[in-house]
Every structure is written in structure tokens, then in C-alpha cells.
C-alpha positions as CSV (number, residue, x, y, z in Angstrom):
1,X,-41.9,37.2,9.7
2,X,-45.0,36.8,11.5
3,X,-46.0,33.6,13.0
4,X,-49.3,32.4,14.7
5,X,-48.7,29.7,16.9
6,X,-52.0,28.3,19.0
7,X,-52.3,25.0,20.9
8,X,-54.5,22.7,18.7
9,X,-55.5,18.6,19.4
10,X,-55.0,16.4,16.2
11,X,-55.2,13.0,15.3
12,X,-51.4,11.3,15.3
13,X,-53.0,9.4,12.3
14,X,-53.8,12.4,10.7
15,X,-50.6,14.0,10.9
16,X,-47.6,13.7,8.0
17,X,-44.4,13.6,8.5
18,X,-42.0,16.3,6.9
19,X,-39.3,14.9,4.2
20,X,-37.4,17.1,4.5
21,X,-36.4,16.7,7.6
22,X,-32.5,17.0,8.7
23,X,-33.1,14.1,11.1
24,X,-32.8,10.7,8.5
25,X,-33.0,7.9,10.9
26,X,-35.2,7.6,14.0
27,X,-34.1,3.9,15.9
28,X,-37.2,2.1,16.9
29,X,-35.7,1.8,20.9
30,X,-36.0,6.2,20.7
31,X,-40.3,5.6,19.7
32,X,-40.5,2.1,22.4
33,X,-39.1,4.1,25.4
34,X,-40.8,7.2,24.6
35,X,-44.1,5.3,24.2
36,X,-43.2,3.7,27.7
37,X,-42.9,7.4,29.2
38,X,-46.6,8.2,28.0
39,X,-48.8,5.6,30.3
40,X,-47.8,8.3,33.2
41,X,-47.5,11.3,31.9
42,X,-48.6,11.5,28.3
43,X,-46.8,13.7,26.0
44,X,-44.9,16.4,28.2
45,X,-43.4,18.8,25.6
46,X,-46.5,19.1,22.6
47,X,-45.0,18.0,18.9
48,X,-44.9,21.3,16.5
49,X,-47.4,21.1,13.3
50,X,-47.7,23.6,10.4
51,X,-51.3,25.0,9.0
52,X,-50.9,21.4,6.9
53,X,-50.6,19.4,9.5
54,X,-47.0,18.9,8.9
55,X,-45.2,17.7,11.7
56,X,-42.5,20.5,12.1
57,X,-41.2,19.8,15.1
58,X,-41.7,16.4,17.4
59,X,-41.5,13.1,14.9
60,X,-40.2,10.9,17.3
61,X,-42.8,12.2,19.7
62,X,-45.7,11.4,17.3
63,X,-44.3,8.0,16.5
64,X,-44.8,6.9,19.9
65,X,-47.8,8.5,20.4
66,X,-48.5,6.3,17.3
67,X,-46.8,3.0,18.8
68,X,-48.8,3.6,22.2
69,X,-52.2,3.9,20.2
70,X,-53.7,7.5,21.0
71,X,-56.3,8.9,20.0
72,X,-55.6,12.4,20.0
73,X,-52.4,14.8,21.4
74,X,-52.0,18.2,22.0
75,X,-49.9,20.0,19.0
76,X,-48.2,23.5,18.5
77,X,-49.8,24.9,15.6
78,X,-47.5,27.3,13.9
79,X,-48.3,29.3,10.7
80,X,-46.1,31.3,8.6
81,X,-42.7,29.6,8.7
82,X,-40.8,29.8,6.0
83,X,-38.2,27.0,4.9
84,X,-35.0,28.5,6.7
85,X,-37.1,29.1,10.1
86,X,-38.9,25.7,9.8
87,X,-35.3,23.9,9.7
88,X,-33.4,26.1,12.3
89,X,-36.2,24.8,14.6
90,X,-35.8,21.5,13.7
91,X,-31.8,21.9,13.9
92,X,-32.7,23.2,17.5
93,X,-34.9,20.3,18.2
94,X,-32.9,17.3,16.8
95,X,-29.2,18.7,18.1
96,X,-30.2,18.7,21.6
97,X,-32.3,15.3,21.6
98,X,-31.3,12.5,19.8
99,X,-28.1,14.1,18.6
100,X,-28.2,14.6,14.7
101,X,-25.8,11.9,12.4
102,X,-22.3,13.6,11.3
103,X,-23.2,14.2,7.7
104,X,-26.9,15.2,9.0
105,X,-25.6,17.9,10.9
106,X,-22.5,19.2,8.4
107,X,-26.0,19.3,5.9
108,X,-28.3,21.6,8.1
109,X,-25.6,23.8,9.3
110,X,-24.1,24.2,5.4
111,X,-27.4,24.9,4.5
112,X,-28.5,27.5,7.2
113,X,-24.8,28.8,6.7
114,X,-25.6,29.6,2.9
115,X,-29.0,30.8,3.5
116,X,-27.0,34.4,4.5
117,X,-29.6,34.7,7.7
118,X,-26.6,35.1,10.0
119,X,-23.8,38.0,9.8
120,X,-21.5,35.7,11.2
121,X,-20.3,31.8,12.6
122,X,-21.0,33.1,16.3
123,X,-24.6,34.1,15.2
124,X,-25.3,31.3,13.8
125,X,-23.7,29.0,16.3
126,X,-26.2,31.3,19.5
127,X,-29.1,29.9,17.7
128,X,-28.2,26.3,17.5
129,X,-26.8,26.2,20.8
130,X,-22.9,25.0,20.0
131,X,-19.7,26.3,19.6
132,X,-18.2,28.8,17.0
133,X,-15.8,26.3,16.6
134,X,-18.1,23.6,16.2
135,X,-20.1,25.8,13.1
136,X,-16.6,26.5,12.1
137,X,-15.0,22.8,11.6
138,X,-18.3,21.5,10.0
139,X,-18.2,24.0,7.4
140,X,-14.6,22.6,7.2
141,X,-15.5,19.6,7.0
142,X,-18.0,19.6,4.4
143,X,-15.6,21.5,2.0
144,X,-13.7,18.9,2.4
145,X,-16.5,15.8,1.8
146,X,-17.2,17.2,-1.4
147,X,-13.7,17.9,-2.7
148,X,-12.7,14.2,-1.5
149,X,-16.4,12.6,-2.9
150,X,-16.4,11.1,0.8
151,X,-19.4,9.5,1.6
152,X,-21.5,9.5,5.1
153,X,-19.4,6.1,6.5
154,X,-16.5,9.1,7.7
155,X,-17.8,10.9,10.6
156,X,-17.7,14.8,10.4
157,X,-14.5,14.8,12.8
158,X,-12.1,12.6,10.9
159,X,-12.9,14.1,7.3
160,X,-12.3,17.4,9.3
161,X,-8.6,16.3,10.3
162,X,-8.1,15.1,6.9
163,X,-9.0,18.2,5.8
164,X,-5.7,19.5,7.8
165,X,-3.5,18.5,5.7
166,X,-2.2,21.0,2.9
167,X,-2.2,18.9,-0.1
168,X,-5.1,18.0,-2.3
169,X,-4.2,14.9,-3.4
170,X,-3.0,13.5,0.2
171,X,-6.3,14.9,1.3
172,X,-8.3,12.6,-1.4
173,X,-5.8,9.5,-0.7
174,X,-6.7,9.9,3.0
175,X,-10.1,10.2,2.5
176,X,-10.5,6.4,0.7
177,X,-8.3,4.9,3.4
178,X,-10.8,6.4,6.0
179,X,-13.8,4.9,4.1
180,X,-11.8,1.6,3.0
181,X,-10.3,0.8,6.3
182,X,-13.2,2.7,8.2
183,X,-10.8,4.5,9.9
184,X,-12.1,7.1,13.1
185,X,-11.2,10.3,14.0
186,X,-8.1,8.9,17.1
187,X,-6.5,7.3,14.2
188,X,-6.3,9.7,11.6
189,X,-5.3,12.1,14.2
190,X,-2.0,9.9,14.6
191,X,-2.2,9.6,10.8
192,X,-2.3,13.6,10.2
193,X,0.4,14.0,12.4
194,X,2.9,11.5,11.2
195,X,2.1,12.5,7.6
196,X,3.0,16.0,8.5
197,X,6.2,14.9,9.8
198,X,7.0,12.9,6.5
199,X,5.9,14.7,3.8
200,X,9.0,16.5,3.0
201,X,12.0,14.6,4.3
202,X,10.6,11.0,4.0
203,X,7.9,11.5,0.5
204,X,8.8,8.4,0.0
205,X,7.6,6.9,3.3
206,X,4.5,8.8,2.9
207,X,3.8,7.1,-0.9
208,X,4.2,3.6,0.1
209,X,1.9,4.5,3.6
210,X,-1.1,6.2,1.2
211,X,-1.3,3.2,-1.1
212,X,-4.5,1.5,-1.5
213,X,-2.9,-2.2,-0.4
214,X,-1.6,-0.7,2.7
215,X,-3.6,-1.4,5.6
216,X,-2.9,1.5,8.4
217,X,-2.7,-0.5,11.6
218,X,-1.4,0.9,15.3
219,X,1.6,-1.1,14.4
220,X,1.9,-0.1,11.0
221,X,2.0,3.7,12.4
222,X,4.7,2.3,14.8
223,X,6.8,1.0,12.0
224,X,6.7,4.1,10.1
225,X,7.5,6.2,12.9
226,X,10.6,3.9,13.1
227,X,12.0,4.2,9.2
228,X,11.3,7.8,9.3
229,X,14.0,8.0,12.0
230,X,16.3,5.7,9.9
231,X,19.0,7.8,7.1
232,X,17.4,8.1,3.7
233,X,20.1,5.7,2.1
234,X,18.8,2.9,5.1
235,X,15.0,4.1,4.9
236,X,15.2,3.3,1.4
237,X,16.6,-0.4,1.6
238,X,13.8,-0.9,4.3
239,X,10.8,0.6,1.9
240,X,12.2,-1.6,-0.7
241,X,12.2,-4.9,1.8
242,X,15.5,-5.3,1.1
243,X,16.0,-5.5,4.3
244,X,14.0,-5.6,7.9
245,X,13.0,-2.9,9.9
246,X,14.8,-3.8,12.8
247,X,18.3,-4.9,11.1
248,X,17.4,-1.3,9.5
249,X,17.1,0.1,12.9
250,X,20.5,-1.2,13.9
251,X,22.4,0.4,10.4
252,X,20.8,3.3,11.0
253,X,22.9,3.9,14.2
254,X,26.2,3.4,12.5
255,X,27.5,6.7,11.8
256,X,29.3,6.7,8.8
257,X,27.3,6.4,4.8
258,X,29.6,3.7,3.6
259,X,29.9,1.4,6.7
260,X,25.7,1.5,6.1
261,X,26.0,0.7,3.0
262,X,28.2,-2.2,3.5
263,X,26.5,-3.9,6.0
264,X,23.4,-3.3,3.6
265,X,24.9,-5.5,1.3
266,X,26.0,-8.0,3.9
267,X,22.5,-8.5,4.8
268,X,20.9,-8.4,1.5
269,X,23.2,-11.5,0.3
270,X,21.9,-13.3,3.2
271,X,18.8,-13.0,2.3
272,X,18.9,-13.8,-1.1
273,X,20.9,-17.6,-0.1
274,X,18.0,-17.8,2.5
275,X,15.7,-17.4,-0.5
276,X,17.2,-19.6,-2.5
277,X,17.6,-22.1,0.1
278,X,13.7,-21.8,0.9
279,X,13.2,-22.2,-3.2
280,X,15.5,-25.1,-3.4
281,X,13.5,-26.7,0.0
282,X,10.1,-26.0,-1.6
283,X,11.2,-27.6,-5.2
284,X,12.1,-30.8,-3.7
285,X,8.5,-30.6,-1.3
286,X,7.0,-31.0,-5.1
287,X,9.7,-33.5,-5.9
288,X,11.1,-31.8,-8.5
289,X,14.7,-31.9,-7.2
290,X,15.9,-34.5,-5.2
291,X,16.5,-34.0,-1.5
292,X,20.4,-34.7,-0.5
293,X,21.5,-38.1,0.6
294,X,22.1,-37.2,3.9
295,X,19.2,-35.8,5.8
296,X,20.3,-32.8,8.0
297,X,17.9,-31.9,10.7
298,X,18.0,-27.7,11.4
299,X,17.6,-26.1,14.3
300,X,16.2,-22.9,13.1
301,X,15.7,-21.1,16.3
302,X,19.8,-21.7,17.7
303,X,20.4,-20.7,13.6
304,X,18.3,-17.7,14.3
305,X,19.7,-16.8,17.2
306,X,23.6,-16.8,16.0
307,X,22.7,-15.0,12.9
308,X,21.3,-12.1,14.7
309,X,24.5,-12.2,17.0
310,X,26.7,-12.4,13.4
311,X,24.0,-8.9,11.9
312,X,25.4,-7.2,15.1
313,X,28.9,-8.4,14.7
314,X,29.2,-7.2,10.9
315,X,27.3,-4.1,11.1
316,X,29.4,-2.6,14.7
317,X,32.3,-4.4,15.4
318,X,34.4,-2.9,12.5
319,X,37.5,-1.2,12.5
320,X,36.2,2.2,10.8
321,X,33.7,2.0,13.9
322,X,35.8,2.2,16.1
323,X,38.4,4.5,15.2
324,X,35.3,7.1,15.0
325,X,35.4,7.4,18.3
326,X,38.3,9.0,21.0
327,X,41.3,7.9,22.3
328,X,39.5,5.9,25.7
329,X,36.6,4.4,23.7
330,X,38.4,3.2,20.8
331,X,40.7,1.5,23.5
332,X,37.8,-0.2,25.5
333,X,36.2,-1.1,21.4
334,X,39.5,-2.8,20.3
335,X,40.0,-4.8,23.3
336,X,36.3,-6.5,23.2
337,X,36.8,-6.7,19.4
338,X,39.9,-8.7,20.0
339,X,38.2,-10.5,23.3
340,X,36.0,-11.5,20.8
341,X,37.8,-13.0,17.9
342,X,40.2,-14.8,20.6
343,X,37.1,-16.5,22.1
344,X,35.4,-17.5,18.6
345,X,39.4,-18.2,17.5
346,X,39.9,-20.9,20.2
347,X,36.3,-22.4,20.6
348,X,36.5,-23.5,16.9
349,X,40.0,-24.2,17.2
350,X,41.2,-22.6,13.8
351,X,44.7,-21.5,14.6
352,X,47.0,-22.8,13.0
353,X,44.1,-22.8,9.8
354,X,44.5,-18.9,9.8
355,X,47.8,-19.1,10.2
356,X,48.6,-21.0,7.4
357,X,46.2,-18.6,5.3
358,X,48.4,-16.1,6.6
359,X,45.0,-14.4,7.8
360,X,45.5,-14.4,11.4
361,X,45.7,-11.6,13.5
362,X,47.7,-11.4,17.2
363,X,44.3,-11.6,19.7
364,X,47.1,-11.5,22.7
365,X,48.0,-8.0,22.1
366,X,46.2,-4.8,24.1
């Protein structure tokens, strides 16, 4: 290909903008402080015109010759470009300037990519001045944009790690929380990884984590990274909000299946008379039941407090606990077990109540 390239002074009224350009959005502060820069000294590097009078090269440098009101500039005058040569030297121009918009670049690089001009990713990646592994994860990336049907709001980076993951329809599910939630690249990093993790022992963690209504948070991560740790026969109860997260948390260390699932149980009937005692409170709020005669002011924070002390109780201070454990622990267990029951034993005095239920243990004994 030859070219004839000559030094040529135009009219900036006269010239017309190429639209085809990679380059789809040109902020009106770039053409102000460029036009600033001219008073001084004037246009420094000349804008690049075809035999039409195409700019080729140099739009934001017209513009501001425009905004500044000149007369006449100095142009590059280049003939016999074809359409592959006239966008590698705008892909030169507009990566090195006024860096190029994610999907803007993943476009020209695809498309000089496809034009088969280059033997390989390093050739191609010389003449645009970046990385191999820059040429490398846009191609990637835009593989990926297509097969998702992402649109420009994901930047080339995050669609990229999305396109990390092995599964197609993970990869698609990811791709609408990224343009939903408008979720960048640091986050969907954390995403990727944890998704990894979960995919296989925890699918079910990683089905109720892609749904739509599930807005991924920093604390949402957190959580899951927490009920992934948790046994499946726990992890499930949470997923289900059976239960919370952190009574889940404290299960999770007992060590045997059916000491879990009992305190499971123990918990869920809690909540379900704290439900019905919320139902029965809102009912009479719309006066459809009446309240009780006597009027019984709760303090819910001291209520709070000892039910979180009983959840710890219940869940490890069992017998089946602490006979898990050898000789010298299990000794050290009992005796704060039975420390335990004595103190709660005398404080509300219920002696001689257990005794007569035939319920009550010896708390003296070691």
C-alpha cells in the first residue's frame, strides 16, 4: 500500500468528521482546554485528513480549533488508506490520548483482530502500543459480551472476569447482576472467586446468591462466605431462613449431625411462637383481638439478651457434647454444666419443685 502524505492548510469548517470513528464520545472539557492551549501555541501536532477531507486522525483537535474560531490549520493529507490502515491509526491515536471507552476499544481491537493483518496477538498488540495480554483479555472479553447480550454499562474488565467462570449459564446470570446492580470489576473479582469456591460443594448457596432479587452487597459476600463454612444439613436451614446466620454459625461448630439437628429444631420452635406472638400483637394493633387485661410491659433487649445466653445453653452444654471429648475436658465440661444448673437451681429457688417432679439432678456432686 502506497500512501502520499503532504502538509496541506484547510478550513476547520470545511472539514467532515469520520463516522466511523472508534472514538463515540468526545467531552466538551477535552475541545475547552485544547482550545485554551491554542492562543500560545496554536495546534502543535497537525490533525490527519484523507483526499476528502475526512478527518482521519485529530477530531478533538479540529473541534477546538473550531471552538477557538480559526480560520485555517495546518493538516496531514494522507491518500491511499484503506479502511483497516485508516482505523489502526486512529486506534493508535485515540488509545494513547483520550483513552478509548471499554466497549470502544474491545470493538477496534475485534475488528483489526478479524481483519487477519496480524500473524499473531503480539503483532498486533506492537502496533497499538499495549500488552499481549491486554489484546488477549479483550478478545475475551468480547466473546463473552456477545454470548451474555451484555451491554456497554459493564466495563471490558469485569465482563472479562465473568468470562472466568466455566459455566454458561453462571456466566449469563453474572452478567445481568453486573448490569442490574452495576457491579465493577473489584467486586466481581470477590464474586468469581467465591462462586468458584461454591459451585460444587455449596450449589445451593450459589442458586440463591445468582437470583435476580438478590442484591450482592460487601456484606452479602461476607454472609455467604460464612454459610459456605457451615455443614450442608446447617447451610441448608440458614438458606431456607429457618434459622439466622449467626445461631447457624454456632450449630455449625457442634460436632455431631444429630446434636445439629436438634438444636435446629429448638430454634426453629422459637421462632415460630415469636411469630405467632408478633401475629397475635399486630391483630390486636388493628383491634381485631382484644389485648389481655393486664397490660405487661417487655423489656425486649434483657429478653434478647437471656435468649441468646439460653441458644448457647441448648445448642453446647449437652451431655452428648461433652462426652465427645477426653477424659480431662469432659471433667472440666461437667463441672461448669453442673456449676451451672446449681446457680440457675438456687437463684429461682425450684428445689424442692424438681424434686417433687422427681426431675432433679445432685448439682453437689464432682
Amino acid at each position: 500500500m502506497q500512501l502520499n502524505i503532504k502538509i496541506v492548510e484547510r478550513d476547520p469548517n470545511k472539514l467532515k468528521f469520520d463516522p466511523n470513528q472508534p472514538r463515540k464520545e468526545i467531552k466538551k472539557e477535552w475541545i475547552e482546554e485544547m482550545s485554551k492551549t491554542y492562543t500560545k501555541q496554536g495546534i502543535i501536532n497537525d490533525p490527519e485528513i484523507d483526499e476528502n477531507n475526512v478527518v482521519i486522525t485529530g477530531e478533538i483537535r479540529v473541534k477546538s480549533a473550531l471552538k477557538k474560531g480559526l480560520r485555517k490549520i495546518k493538516c496531514k493529507q494522507i491518500t491511499g488508506l484503506d479502511r483497516m490502515s485508516r482505523l489502526e491509526r486512529q486506534a493508535i491515536e485515540n488509545f494513547h490520548q483520550h483513552g478509548l471507552g471499554s466497549v470502544e476499544r474491545e470493538r477496534v481491537i475485534k475488528e483489526l483482530h478479524d481483519s487477519k493483518n496480524y500473524t499473531t496477538h503480539h503483532d498486533l498488540a506492537n502496533i497499538l502500543g499495549v500488552s499481549d495480554a491486554t489484546i488477549s483479555a479483550t478478545l475475551r472479553a468480547d466473546k463473552v459480551r456477545k454470548e451474555t447480550k451484555t451491554g456497554p454499562i459493564v466495563s471490558t474488565r469485569t465482563i472479562e472476569t465473568i468470562g472466568r467462570i466455566k459455566n454458561k449459564d453462571t456466566r449469563k446470570k453474572l452478567a445481568r447482576k453486573a448490569e442490574n446492580e452495576n457491579i465493577g470489576e473489584r467486586t466481581m473479582r470477590k464474586i468469581v472467586k467465591i462462586v468458584k469456591e461454591i459451585e460444587k460443594e455449596a450449589p445451593e448457596l450459589e442458586a440463591e446468591l445468582l437470583k435476580p432479587e438478590t442484591k450482592i452487597t460487601e456484606e452479602k459476600l461476607e454472609e455467604v462466605k460464612k454459610i459456605a463454612k457451615m455443614p450442608k444439613d446447617v447451610r441448608t436451614q440458614v438458606i431456607k431462613k429457618e434459622i439466622s446466620v449467626e445461631d447457624g454459625e454456632s450449630i455449625a461448630e457442634v460436632p455431631k449431625i444429630e446434636m445439629r439437628k436438634e438444636a435446629v429444631e429448638v430454634l426453629k420452635r422459637q421462632k415460630r411462637d415469636y411469630e405467632l406472638t408478633k401475629e397475635y400483637i399486630v391483630e390486636v394493633g388493628k383491634g381485631n383481638k382484644k389485648a389481655p387485661t393486664k397490660v405487661v410491659n417487655l423489656d425486649t433487649k434483657i429478653i434478647n439478651q437471656f435468649n441468646q445466653i439460653y441458644k448457647q445453653v441448648i445448642v453446647k452444654m449437652t451431655k452428648r457434647l461433652v462426652d465427645s471429648y477426653n477424659t480431662q475436658t469432659k471433667t472440666q465440661l461437667r463441672k461448669i454444666m453442673k456449676a451451672t444448673a446449681k446457680h440457675i437451681i438456687t437463684e429461682l429457688d425450684i428445689k424442692k419443685e424438681l424434686e417433687i417432679k422427681g426431675d432433679i439432678i445432685n448439682v453437689e456432686a464432682t
